[in-house]
N, C-alpha and C positions, 0 to 999 in steps of 0.2 A: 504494500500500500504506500503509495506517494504521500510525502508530504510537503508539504507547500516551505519553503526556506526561506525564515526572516531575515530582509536587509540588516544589514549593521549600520552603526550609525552615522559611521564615515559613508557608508554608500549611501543613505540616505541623504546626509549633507552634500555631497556631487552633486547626486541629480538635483536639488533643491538650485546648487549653484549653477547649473546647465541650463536649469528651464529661466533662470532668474537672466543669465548671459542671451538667451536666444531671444527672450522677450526685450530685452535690451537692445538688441539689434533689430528688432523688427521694428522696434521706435526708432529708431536710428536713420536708418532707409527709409520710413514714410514722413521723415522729418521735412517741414514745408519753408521752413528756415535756414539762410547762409551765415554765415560767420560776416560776412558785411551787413546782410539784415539785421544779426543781432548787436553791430555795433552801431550803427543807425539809429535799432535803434532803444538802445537801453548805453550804448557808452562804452569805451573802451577800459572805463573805469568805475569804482563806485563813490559816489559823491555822499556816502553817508558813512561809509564802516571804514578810520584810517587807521595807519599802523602797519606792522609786516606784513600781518595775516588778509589785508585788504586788497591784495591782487587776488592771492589765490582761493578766497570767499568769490569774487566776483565771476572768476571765470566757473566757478562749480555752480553760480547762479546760472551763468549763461550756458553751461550744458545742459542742467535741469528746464531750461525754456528752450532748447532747442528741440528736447525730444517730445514736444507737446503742442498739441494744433492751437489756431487762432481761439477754436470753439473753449479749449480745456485754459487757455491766458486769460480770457477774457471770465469765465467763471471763477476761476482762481482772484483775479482780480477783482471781483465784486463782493468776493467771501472776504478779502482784506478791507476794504472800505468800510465793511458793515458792521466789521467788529474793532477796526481802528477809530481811539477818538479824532474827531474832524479836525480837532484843532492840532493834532499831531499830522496828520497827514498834508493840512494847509504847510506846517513849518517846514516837514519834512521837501513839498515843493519848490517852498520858496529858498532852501540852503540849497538846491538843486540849481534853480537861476544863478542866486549870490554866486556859486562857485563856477560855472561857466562864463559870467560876465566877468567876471576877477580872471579867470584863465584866458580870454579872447585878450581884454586890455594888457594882461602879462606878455600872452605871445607877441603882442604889437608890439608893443616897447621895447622888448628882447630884437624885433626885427630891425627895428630902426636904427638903435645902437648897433646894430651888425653893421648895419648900412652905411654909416658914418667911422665905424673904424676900419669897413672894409674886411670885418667877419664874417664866418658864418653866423647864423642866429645859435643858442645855445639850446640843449633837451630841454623837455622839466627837469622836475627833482626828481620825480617818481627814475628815470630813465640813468640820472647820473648817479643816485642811489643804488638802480641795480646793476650800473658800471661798476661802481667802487665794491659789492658785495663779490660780483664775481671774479674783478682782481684780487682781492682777499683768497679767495679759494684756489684760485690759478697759483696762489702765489704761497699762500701757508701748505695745503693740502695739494699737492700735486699728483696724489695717484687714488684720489675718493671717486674717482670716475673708474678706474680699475675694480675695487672691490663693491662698488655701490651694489650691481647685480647679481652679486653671490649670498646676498642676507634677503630677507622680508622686510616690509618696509624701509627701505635702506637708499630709498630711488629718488626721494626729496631729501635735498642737501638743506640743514637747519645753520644757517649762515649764524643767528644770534650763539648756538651754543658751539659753532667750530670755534666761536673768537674767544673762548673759558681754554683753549690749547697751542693759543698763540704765545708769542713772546711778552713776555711784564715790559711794562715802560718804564726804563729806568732816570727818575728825576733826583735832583741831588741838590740838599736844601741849600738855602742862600746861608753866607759868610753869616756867621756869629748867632745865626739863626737856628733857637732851643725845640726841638724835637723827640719826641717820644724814643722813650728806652725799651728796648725789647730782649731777649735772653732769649739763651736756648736753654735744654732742657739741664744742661749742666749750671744752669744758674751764671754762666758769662757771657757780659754785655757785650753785643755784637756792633759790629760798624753797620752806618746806614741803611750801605749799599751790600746787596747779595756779592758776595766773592765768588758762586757758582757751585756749590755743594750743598744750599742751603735747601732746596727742591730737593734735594733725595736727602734730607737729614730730616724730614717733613717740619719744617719752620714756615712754612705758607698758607699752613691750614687755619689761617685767620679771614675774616670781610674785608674789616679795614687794613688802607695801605698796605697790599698783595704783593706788592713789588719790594717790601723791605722782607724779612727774615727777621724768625724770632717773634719774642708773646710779651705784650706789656702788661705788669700787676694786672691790672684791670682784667682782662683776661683772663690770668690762672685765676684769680676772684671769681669769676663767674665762671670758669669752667669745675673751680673746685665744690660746688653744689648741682652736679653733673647726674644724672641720672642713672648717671652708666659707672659703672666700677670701676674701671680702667683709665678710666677721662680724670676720676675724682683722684686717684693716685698717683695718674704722671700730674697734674696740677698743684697738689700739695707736696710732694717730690720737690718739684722744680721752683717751688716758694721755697722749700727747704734751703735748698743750694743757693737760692740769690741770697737771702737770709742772711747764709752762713759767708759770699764772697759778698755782703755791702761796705762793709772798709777798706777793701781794695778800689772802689768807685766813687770816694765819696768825692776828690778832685772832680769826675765827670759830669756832677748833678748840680744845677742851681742850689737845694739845700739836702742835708743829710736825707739818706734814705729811711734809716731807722725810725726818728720820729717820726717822719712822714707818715709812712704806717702802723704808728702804734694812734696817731689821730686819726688813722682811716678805718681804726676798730679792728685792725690785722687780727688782734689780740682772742676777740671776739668769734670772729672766722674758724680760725681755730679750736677754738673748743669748742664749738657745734661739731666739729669732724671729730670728735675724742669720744663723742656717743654715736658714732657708726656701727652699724652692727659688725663690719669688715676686721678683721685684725689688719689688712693693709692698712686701709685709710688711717686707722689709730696708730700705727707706729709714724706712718708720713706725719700725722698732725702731732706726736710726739716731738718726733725730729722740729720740726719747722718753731713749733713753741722754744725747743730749746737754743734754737740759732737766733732766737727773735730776744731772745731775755739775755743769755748769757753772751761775753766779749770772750773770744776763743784768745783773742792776742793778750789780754791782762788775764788770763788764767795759764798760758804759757811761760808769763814774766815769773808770774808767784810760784810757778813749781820751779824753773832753776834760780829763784832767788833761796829760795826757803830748801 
């Protein structure tokens, strides 16, 4: 006796995507619209939605009006009116003008000034925006067009997050000019500028100022109330060590370091980390109280004095 054998769910999901592809294409092919009809007449742009994301919203608008007759625009269109307030839709036409008549008087002006230095007229911005993006890529990533087709989703290049693997901009503050002190995790004050080790010793893993190396108080402060165990230990760790090296630095600082943070409630910090349930966090917050109280140099005098 035969019995009838259930799809699986993968086959089920094909055919679902096959019938979905072919119906796709039959709108495709009885499409009654050209790519110059639909810049005619909807715009080669969108005059409402700006930003990165505002090309490529527009043109998935204009593929979804492409595959759809005059009959299915125009009923789509009377569903939005009925249910948008008037007075949105009034503004929404008239930033539509504003923005064409401001683009007409812009290209003029742009034309004229060609005219009289004997240039060409210039793009918009939208046009030298997506020059300058694609010199980026040509120019940082040179082989994202080799691997692009080997991954899934992988086929739209995200210009804002390739520029998070660019090069840091290295600026270097004016003569005499006081700037934040940063450490590594050895508790010694680094120079400004990255020397080039400072990326693989992770001293970048900060927001602010990404181009210097190294973690200012403030930082291990708030990283030392971390949520995470490991964050809360290198943080009071590496308060330990500057703690323990602040009178080797105190020529470096506008005023001593010590009292500084014994006013910024250092003191304080610390003993909240003494009732961790961790035995890490408690010895780090042991350490760190004891480099914060005792002078390691007047306790070396007194032992080869005495």
């Amino acid at each position: 006796m035969s019995q009838n054998k259930k799809k699986s769910l993968f086959a089920q999901r094909m055919e679902v995507q096959r019938e979905t592809a072919n119906g796709s294409n039959a709108v495709t092919r009885s499409s009654v619209f050209t790519s110059e009809d639909l810049h005619d007449s909807f715009g080669t742009r969108s005059y409402i939605v700006s930003g990165d994301e505002a090309n490529r919203i527009h043109q998935d608008n204009l593929l979804k009006l492409s595959r759809m007759s005059h009959h299915e625009i125009h009923e789509e269109r009377e569903k939005l009116l009925s249910t948008l307030d008037p007075g949105l839709v009034e503004f929404l036409r008239n930033r539509r003008k504003q923005r064409t008549v401001e683009e007409a008087m812009d290209t003029q002006d742009r034309s004229s000034n060609a005219e009289q230095s004997g240039q060409p007229a210039a793009g918009t911005s939208e046009t030298t925006n997506t020059e300058a993006e694609a010199e980026f890529d040509a120019r940082e990533i040179p082989d994202v067009k080799e691997f692009a087709h080997k991954y899934p989703h992988m086929d739209v290049v995200e210009d804002d997050k390739l520029k998070w693997i660019g090069e840091l901009a290295t600026k270097k503050p004016e003569t005499n000019d006081p700037f934040s002190a940063r450490f590594n995790f050895e508790g010694e004050l680094l120079p400004y500028i990255d020397e080039g080790d400072g990326v693989l010793r992770g001293l970048h893993n900060h927001g602010e100022e990404q181009e210097r190396p190294g973690y200012t108080l403030q930082e291990l402060m708030q990283l030392s109330r971390s949520a995470v165990l490991q964050q809360r230990v290198i943080a009071l760790t590496t308060i330990s060590n500057i703690l323990a090296n602040a009178s080797k630095y105190e020529a470096a600082f506008l005023e001593p370091i010590l009292p500084i943070l014994l006013e910024a409630d250092m003191y304080l910090l610390l003993r909240f980390s003494l009732d961790d349930p961790s035995q890490r966090v408690v010895m780090a917050s042991a350490g760190a109280i004891c480099n914060l109280v005792v002078n390691h140099g007047d306790e070396v005098l007194i032992w080869h004095v005495s």
